[in-house]
N, C-alpha and C positions, 0 to 999 in steps of 0.2 A: 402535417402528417406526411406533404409529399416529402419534405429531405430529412426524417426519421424513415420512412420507410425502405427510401432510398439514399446513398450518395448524392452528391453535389454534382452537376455537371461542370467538369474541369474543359480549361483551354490553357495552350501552351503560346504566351504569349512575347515578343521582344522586346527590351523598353531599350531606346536609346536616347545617353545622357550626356548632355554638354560635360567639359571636364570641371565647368567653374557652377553647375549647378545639381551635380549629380550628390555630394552630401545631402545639401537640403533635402531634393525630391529623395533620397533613400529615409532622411528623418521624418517626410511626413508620409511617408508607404509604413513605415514602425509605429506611428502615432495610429494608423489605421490599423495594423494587421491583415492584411490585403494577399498579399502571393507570397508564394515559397521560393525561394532562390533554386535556380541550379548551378552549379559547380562549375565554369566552362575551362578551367587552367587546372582541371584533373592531375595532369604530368606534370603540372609546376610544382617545386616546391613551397614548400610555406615560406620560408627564408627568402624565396626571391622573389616575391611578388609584388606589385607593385607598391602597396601600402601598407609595408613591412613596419617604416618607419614610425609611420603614423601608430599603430598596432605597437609598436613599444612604446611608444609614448606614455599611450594610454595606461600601460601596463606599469609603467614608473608612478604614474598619477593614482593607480590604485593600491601600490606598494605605501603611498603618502597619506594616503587616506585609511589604509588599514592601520598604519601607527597613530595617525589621530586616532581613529576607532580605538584603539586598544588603551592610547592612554587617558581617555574619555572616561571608556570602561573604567579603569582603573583609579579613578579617584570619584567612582558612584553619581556622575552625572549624567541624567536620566535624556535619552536621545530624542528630542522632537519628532515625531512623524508623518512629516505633510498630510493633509488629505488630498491633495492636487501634486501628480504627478509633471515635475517643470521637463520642458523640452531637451530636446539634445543644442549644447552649447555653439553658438554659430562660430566661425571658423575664425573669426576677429577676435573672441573674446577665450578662444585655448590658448593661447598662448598668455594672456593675463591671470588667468587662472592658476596654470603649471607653475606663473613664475608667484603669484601671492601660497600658493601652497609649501613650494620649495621656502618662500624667505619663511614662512610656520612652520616648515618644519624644522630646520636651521636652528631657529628663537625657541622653540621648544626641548629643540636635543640640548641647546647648551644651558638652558635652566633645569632642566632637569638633572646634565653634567653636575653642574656643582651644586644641586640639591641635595644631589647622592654623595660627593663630595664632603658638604657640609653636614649632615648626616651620618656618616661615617666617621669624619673626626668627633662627632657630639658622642657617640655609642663606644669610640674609642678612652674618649674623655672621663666617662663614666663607669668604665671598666678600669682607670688607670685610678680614683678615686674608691673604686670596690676595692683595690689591690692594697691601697696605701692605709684604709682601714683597717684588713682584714691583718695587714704582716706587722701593723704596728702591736699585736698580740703577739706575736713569733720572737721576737728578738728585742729585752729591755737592758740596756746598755746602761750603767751606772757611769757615772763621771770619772773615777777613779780607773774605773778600766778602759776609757776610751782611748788613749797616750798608748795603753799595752799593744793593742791591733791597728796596725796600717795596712788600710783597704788596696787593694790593688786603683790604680788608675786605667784611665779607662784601658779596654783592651786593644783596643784599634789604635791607642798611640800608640802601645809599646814595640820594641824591637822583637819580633819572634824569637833575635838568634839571641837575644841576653837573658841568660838563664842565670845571673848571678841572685837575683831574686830568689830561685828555685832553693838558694841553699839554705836558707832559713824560712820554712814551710809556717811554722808557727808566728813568726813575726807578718806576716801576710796572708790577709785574708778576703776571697770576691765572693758579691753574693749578684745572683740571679734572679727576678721575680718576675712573674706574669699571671698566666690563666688558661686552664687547658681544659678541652670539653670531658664531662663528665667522666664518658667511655674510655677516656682513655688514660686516663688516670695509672691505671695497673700496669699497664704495657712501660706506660714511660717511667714508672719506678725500676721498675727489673734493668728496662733501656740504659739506663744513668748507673744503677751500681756495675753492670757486667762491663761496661764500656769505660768507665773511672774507677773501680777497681775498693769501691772503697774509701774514696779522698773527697767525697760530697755527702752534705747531711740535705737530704729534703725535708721540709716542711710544707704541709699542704691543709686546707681548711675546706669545707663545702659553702659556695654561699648562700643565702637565706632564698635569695628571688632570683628566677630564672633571666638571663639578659639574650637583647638579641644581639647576635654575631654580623657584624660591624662587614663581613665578605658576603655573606649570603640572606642577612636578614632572617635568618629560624631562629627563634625563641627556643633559648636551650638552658640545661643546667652545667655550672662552670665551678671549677678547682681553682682556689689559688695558691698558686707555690711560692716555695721560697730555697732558695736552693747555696748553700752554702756550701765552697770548693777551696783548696787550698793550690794554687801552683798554675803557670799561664798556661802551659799547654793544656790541662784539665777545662779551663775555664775555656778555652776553642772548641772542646767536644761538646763541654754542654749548651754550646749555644746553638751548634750544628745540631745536638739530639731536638733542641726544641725548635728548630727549624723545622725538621725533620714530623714531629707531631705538630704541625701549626698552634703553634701557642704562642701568644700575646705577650710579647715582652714590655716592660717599662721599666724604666731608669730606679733602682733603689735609693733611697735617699741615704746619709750619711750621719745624720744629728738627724734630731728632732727638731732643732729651729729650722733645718731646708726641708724634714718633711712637711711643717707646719708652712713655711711659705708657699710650697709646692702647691698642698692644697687648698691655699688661698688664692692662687692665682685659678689653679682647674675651675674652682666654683665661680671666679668673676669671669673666665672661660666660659664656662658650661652656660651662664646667663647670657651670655652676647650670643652664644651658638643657636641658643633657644629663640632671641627674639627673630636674630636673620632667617634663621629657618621659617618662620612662621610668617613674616614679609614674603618669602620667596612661595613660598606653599599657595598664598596670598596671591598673588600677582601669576601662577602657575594657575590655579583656578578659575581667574579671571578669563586669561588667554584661551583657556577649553572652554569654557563655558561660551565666550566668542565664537571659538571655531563649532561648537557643536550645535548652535543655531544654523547652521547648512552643511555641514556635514552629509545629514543625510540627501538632499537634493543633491547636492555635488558628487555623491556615490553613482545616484542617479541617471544623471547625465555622462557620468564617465563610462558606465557601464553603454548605455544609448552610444553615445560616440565609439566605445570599443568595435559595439557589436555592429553600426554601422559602415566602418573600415572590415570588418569582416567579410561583411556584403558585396561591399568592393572590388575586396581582392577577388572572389567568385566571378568578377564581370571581364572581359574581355575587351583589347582597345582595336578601333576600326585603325587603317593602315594610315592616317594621318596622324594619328594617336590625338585626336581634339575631343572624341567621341568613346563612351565606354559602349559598350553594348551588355546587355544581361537579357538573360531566359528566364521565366517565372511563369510558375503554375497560379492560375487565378481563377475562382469558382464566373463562371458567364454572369452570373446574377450581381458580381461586385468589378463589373469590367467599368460601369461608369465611375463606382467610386475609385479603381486604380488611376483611371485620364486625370478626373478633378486632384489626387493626389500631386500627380505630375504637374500640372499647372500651378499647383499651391505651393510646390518647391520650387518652380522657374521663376515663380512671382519674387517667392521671398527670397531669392538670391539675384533678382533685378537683370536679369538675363534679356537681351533681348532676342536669341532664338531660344523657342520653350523646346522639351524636352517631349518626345510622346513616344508611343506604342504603335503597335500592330500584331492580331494574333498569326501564328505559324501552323500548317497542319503536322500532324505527329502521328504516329504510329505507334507510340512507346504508351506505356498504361499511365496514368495520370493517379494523382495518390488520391487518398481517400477523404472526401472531409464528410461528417456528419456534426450538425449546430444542434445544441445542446445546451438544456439550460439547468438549473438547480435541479432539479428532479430526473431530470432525463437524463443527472451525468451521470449517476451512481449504476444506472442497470447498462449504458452504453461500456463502461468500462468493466463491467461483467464479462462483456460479450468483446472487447477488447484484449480481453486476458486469456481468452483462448486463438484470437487472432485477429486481427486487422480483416476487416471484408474486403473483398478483391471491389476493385472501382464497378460501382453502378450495379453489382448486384443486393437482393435482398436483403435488409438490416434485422435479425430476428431481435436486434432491442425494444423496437415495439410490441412487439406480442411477450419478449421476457416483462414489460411492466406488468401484466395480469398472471402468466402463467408461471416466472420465479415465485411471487409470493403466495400465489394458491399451494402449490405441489409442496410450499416448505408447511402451509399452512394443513396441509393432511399430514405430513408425519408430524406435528406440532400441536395439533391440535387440543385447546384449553381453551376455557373461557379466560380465567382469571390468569393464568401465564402468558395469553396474548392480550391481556387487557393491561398489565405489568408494562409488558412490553411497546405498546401503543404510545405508554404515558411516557415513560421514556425517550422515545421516540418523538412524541409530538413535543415535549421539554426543550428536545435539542434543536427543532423546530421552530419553536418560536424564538428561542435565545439564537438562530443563527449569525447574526451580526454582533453578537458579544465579540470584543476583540480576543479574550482569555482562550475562547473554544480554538480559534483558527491558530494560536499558539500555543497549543496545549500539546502534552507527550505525543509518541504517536502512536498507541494504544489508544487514549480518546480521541486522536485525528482521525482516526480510521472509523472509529462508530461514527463522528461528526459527518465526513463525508459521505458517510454511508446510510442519513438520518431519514433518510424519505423510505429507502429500501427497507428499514426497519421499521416504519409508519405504517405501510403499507404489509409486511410481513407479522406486525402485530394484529393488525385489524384483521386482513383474514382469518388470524389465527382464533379472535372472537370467533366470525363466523363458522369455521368448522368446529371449535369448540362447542358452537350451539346444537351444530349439528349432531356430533358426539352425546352430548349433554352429558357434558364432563368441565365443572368446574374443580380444581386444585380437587381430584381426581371425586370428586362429590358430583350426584346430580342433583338438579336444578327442575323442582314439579311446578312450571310455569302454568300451564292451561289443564291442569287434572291429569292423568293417568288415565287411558284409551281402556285399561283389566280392569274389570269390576269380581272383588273376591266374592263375594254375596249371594252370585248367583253359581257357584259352584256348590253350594252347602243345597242337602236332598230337600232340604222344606221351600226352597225356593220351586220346586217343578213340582208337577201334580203328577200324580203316582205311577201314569200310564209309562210318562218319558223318564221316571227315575230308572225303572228296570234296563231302558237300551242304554243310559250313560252313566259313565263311572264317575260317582259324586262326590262331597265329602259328608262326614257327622262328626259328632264329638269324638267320637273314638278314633278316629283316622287323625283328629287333627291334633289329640293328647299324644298319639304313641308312634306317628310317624315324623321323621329326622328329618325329611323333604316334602313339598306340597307339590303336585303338577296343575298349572292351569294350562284346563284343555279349551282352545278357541273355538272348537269344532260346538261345545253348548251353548244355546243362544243364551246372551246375556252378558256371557266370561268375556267378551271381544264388541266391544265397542263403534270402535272404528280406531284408525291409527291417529300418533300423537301430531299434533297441526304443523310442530316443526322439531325435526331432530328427531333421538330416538327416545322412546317413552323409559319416564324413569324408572318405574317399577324394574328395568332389564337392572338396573344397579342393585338389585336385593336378588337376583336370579342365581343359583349355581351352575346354570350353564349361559351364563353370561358373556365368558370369554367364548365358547363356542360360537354362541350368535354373533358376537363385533369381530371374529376372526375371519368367517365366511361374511360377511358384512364390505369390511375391508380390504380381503385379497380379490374380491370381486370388481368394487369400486374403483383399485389401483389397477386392472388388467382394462377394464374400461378409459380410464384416463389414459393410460400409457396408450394405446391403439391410438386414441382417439388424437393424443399429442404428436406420435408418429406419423398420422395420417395428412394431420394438419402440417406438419412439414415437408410431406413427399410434394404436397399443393403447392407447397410456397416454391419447390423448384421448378413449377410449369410459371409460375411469373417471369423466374430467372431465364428459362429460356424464350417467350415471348419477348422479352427486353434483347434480350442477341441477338434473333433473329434466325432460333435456330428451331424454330419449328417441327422439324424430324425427329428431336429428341423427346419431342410431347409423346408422339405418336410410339415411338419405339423405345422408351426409357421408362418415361411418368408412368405412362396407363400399365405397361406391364406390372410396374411397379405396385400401383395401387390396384390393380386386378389379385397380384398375389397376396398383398395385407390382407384387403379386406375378403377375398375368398375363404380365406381360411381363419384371419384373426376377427376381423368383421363377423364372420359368421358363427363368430364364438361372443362375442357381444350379444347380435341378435336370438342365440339360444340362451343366456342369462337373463334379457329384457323378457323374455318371450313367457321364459317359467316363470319370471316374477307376478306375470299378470294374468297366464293362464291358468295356475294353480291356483286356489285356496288353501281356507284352514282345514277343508272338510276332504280335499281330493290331494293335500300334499302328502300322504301317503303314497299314493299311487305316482308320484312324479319323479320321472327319472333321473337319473344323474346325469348333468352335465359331464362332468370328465371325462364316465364311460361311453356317453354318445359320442365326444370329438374323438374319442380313440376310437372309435367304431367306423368313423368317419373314414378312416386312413385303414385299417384290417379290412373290410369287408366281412364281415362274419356272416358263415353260412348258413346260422338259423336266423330266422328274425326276428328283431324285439320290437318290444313296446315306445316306441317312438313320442318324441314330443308333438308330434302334430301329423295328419295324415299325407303319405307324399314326403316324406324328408328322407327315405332313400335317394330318389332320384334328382332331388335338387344339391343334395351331398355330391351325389357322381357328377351331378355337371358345374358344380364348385371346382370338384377335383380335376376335374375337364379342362374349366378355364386357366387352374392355376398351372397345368403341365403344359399348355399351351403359353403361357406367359413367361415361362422360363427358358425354354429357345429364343423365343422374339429376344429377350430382355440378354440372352446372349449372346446370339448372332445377327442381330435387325441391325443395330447401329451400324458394326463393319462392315456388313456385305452391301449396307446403304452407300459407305464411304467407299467403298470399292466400286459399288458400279457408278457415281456421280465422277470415280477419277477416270474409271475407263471412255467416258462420255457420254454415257446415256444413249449408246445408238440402240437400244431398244425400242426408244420414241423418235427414232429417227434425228437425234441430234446429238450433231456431231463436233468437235472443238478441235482447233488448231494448238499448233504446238505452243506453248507458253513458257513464261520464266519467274521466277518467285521472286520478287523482289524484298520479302518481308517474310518470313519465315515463324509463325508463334510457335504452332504445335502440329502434331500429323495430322488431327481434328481440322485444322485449318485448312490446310492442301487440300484436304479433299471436299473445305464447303465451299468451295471458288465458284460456284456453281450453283449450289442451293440457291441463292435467291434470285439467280435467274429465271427460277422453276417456280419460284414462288411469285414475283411481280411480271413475268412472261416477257423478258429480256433480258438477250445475251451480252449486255454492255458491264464491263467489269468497273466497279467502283474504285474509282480515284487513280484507274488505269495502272492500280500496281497488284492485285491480286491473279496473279499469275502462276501456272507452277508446272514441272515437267516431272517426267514419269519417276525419275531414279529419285525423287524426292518423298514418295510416298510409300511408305512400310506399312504393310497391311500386319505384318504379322507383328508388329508392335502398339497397335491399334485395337487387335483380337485380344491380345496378352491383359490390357488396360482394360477393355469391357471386362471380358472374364472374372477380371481381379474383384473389380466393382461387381459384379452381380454375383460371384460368390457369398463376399462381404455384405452386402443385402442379404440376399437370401438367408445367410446365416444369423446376421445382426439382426432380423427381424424376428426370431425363434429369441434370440439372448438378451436385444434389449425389451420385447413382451416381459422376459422373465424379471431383467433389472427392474421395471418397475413394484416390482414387488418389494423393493426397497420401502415407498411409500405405506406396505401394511407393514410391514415389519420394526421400522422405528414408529409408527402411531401406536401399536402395541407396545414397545419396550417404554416408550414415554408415559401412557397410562399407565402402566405397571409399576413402574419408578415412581411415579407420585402416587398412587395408591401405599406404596410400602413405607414413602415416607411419613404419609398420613397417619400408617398404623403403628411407626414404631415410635411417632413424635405428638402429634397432638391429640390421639386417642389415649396414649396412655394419661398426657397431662389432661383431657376433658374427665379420666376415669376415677380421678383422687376425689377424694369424701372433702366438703366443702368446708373444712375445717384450715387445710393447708392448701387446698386447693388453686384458691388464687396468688400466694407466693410461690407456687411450683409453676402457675400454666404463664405465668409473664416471661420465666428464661427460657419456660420452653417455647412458646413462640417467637422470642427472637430466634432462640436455635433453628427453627423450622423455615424463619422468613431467610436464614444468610445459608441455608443448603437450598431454599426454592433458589434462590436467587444463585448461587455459582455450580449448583447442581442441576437444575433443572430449565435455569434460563439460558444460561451461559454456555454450560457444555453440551447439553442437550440442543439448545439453538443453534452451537455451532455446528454439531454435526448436522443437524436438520439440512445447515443452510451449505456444507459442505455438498452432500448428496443432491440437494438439488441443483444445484453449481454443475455436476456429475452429470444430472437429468437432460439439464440443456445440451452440453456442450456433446457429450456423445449420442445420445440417443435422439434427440432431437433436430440438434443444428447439423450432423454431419447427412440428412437428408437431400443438404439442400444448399448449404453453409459450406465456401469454399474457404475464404477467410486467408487468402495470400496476398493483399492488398500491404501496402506503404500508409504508414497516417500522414494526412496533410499537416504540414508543421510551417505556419506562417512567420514570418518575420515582422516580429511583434513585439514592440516595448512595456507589453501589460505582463510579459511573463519572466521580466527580467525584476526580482527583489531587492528592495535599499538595504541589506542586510551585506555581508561578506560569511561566503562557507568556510568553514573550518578550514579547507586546504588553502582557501586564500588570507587565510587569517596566520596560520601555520608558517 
């Protein structure tokens, strides 16, 4: 409880490290999680520090292991993942490491090279064999005509400038074939006549099955053409148009006997490409599956090694440079385990002078640590999220473990939507070391991490649902009904007591639309229900009346009573400083004006509750109009709730107008006359000098607690300060501001919590309505169809309870309470300008690579 309650007591400590042992002792301060580093080469750049180099290394080595990783990934080989996290690599065995990675990575690029390679001639291969099928349809050459047409040779022998060819168009003829993607089929028709004019015939086909593209591997659907030209210069455009569309050229064949050879070599081709490939694929799988047995450890350690050269670079060298020097934050309770650290790296680097510490005093604020374990993380980062607590004040995480989940659990309030809820809850509870949960989207991260909170926010919400006696907006007649109808009817009394009370008979109970039960006739009132509120209120027509005054009563009580418990928890915060005076002239004003006036609206709610009956609540005044009366003074006099509550009013009023000067002038004129020196008591202070400067607050407690322990000795001989350093009137400006801001936030957060009857109402309401427009109408069908109508409609009703009533409704609940805390509650008392303690720790470094490093 003590370091939930509070911060950790921090020390600002030295370590000095041999230069031949200072890795190790930094790997086993990481294995620990021990101190947080400070920064001491601020002005230095990154680039020129001392362990620049070392720092890229690293940085090369995870460049080599993220291409492993990916092409791991990439051929579905499932990653090992230690359960024992291996050490940071000792400084003998980085350099074997870099170099076995580099020669994998090396043997990997270049099988993979001619994977893709080989790969690419097979896809090639097979599109040149799609070609030579599809155009042996295009063009059937009879033997008698072959002699008439002489094909061009190739184009790249001939002579550009011999155009004696050109003169007989007809006697020479080139053709073109390849394969062009789908899309673009149309563009390159138009391409070829507007550009050739008319002197080329295309033929083109679709083929059957889509192939993939031999450049980028997408699976596409492909044209084959055939493009017949007359003349060299024609036969230069078209080879540039289909450059131009990237399309797949291959060689046409001439006969039938070279296309027939042609494709008897492709296919004894395609079978050799087929088996190399699948040896290579083979021995490619092997080599990862190899490397991905440590992989992950190797990530591991790289990352440990990164972040230890990190550490480094943050330290400082003494002027011999043999020695680093580093400053670290270390909680006092773990100063032994930082030494034993140190010894356990001097050890394992065989040093024979060890490496040790000493703490240093400081003056600067030390960060914050609060220990925390499964349960206690989820409401700690609540209270996080509004702000880091300043070092060593109040942690209101502890009291957020009861009072977040009560106050969600009044606007919440269900039996069976907090019982939903519970089950859920305790589900993810028990499954919490399932691996799937911890790597699940982060919509269920967020409920995972946040499993206890909702444990705990379910189960109260049983409890006030019992209270309510409101299950899925039904009640629940656990122990009898406290109304007895029975004895309201006139035969039940003997004849004397029927005449003074108004009873029922048959006639009243045939032909009136409403019943009243009067409490005030013995019999009709029982005694009240053992727990919660009696069900018979669930059949009343002034039902909402009674649970609306019920409710804004119960929420103005809470709230008071949450605020009050906060203004307390700042009289901790200033016994821990040592600032005493602010009890006296802060707190008490503080809680003299709550409870003078809010306090005493409590006390008149408890008071009627139990000083009235059923027989004399007639005669009982209104609340309201009494605390307005409170503040008017009205000149007639009324009926009062108790004899004597004039004059305890006035001196309510008394004490609160008295407590709003103190509360705005006490504190400065305190600090004023402690700087002018107290010669009122006859002591008096020589001239001084500030060596440390926090706040104006400060300058002028230089003093306090010499008044308090009854000696003028200044602590640590640096609390000093001279006149021109103390602004009074920016000291006035700051109270003011604050006891404004009270005073007024006590009137607006009073009314905030009215928040808590106003969603307990709109949630009852909502599930009443869903009740009526879903499962009353399916309970109301004639038992004929009745049970094939009430099965959709109870799912229909369980998936709106469930995103309507659990979901949205819960989060608002749990939004406003979020709301509760952080203003109206924690800014009491809750300073929340602290730093988080962030140790240097290898438990919080992942075997995984993020997307930017994967990128």
């Amino acid at each position: 409880m003590g370091s939930l309650f509070r911060s950790e007591s921090m020390c600002l400590a030295q370590l000095f490290l041999q230069s031949g042992t200072a890795y190790e002792c930094l790997s086993a301060l990481g294995e620990k999680g021990l101190v947080q580093f400070r920064d001491l080469n601020q002005n230095v750049s990154s680039f020129q520090r001392k362990f620049v180099g070392e720092v890229k290394r690293c940085e090369e080595l995870e460049r080599i292991l993220v291409y492993l990783v990916q092409e791991i990934t990439r051929v579905d080989i499932p990653l090992p993942e230690g359960e024992a996290s291996p050490p940071a690599p000792p400084l003998k065995q980085v350099l074997e490491m870099q170099e076995q990675l580099q020669k994998l990575e090396v043997e990997l690029r270049e099988v993979t090279k001619n994977k893709e390679k080989l790969r690419k001639n097979l896809l090639e291969l097979i599109e040149y064999t799609h070609m030579l099928r599809v155009t042996k349809t295009f063009v059937r050459r009879n033997v008698e005509f072959e002699p008439t047409y002489e094909e061009f040779p190739a184009l790249e022998n001939d002579s550009l400038l011999d155009y004696s060819c050109m003169q007989r168009l007809g006697a020479k003829l080139g053709f073109v074939s390849g394969l062009i993607q789908q899309g673009k089929v149309e563009a390159f028709e138009k391409m070829l006549w507007r550009a050739c004019k008319g002197y080329t015939i295309v033929t083109y086909a679709e083929l059957d099955e889509s192939l993939e593209d031999p450049e980028t591997g997408e699976v596409i659907k492909w044209y084959v053409f055939l493009i017949s030209f007359w003349g060299e210069q024609i036969g230069h455009k078209v080879k540039k148009i289909c450059d131009c569309y990237h399309c797949h050229i291959y060689p046409y064949p001439n006969t039938a006997e070279e296309r027939r050879e042609i494709q008897e070599g492709l296919n004894t081709r395609i079978q050799d490409l087929y088996t190399v490939l699948h040896k290579t694929e083979d021995y490619l799988r092997q080599v990862l599956c190899k490397a991905a047995e440590s992989v992950c450890s190797r990530v591991l350690q790289v990352k440990k090694m990164k972040a230890i050269y990190h550490m480094l670079n943050m330290c400082s060298f003494d002027v011999t440079n043999k020695c680093l020097i580093a400053e670290v934050w270390c909680p006092e309770a773990d100063l032994p385990g930082l030494r034993r650290a140190l010894e356990e790296g001097s050890r394992q680097s065989g040093a024979t002078i060890p490496s040790f510490m000493n703490t240093i005093p400081t003056k600067e604020a030390p960060p914050t640590l609060i220990r925390t374990n499964r349960f206690t993380e989820g409401f700690q980062n609540i209270v996080d999220a509004y702000g880091v607590g300043s070092y060593r004040e109040v942690n209101p995480a502890l009291f957020t473990i009861i009072t977040f989940p009560f106050l969600f659990a009044v606007m919440f309030g269900d039996f069976g939507h907090g019982f939903v809820m519970f089950l859920f809850a305790l589900l993810l509870v028990l499954n919490e070391n399932h691996p799937r949960l911890k790597q699940s989207q982060e919509i269920l991260r967020m409920f995972f991490n946040g499993r206890y909170i909702l444990l705990l926010m379910g189960l109260f919400s049983v409890y006030t649902g019992l209270i309510y006696n409101d299950c899925f907006s039904k009640s629940v007649n656990l122990f009898g009904s406290g109304w007895n109808i029975s004895a309201m009817y006139s035969s039940s009394h003997s004849p004397e007591k029927q005449g003074k009370m108004v009873l029922w008979n048959d006639s009243i109970v045939r032909h009136s639309k409403t019943l009243q039960l009067d409490p005030s006739i013995p019999g009709v009132f029982r005694g009240p229900y053992p727990f919660g509120i009696d069900p018979i209120w669930n059949l009343a027509t002034n039902r909402l009346t009674f649970l609306n005054s019920f409710k804004m009563k119960m929420s103005v009580i809470l709230g008071i009573i949450h605020m009050t418990f906060g203004v307390i928890l700042g009289i901790f915060n200033h016994l821990h400083f040592r600032k005493k005076f602010n009890i006296y002239l802060v707190s008490v004003p503080e809680i003299l004006f709550m409870l003078c006036i809010f306090g005493y609206l409590i006390f008149m709610i408890i008071y009627k509750w139990l000083a009235y009956s059923a027989e004399t609540s007639r005669e009982a005044p209104s609340i309201l109009i009494e605390f307005i009366n409170m503040f008017l003074f009205p000149a007639s006099e009324t009926h009062g709730l108790y004899p004597g509550q004039a004059h305890v009013q006035r001196l309510l009023l008394a004490l609160t107008v008295l407590a709003v000067p103190v509360l705005f002038l006490g504190k400065p004129l305190f600090l004023l006359w402690l700087h002018n020196g107290r010669s009122c008591f006859g002591v008096s202070r020589g001239g001084y000098t500030l060596v440390r400067k926090d706040s104006e607050e400060e300058v002028s407690l230089l003093g306090s607690q010499d008044i308090e322990e009854g000696n003028n000795r200044m602590e640590d001989g640096c609390r000093e300060v001279t006149c021109e350093e103390f602004n009074f009137g920016e000291i006035l400006m700051t109270q003011a501001i604050h006891s404004i801001e009270y005073c007024l936030g006590c009137i607006s957060n009073t009314a905030s919590y009215l928040r808590l009857w106003a969603l307990s109402l709109a949630h009852a309401q909502l599930s009443d309505v869903l009740w009526a427009m879903l499962m009353r109408v399916g309970l109301r069908v004639d038992t004929t169809y009745g049970v094939l109508l009430l099965l959709p409609v109870m799912a229909f009703f369980v998936v709106l309870t469930i995103f309507i009533l659990l979901i949205m409704e819960g989060l608002s609940a749990f939004l406003h309470a979020i709301r509760l805390h952080w203003v109206e509650f924690q800014n009491k008392f809750y300073v929340g300008a602290g730093t988080k303690f962030v140790p240097f720790s290898f438990s919080l470094l992942s075997s995984k690579f993020s997307n930017d490093d994967i990128a």
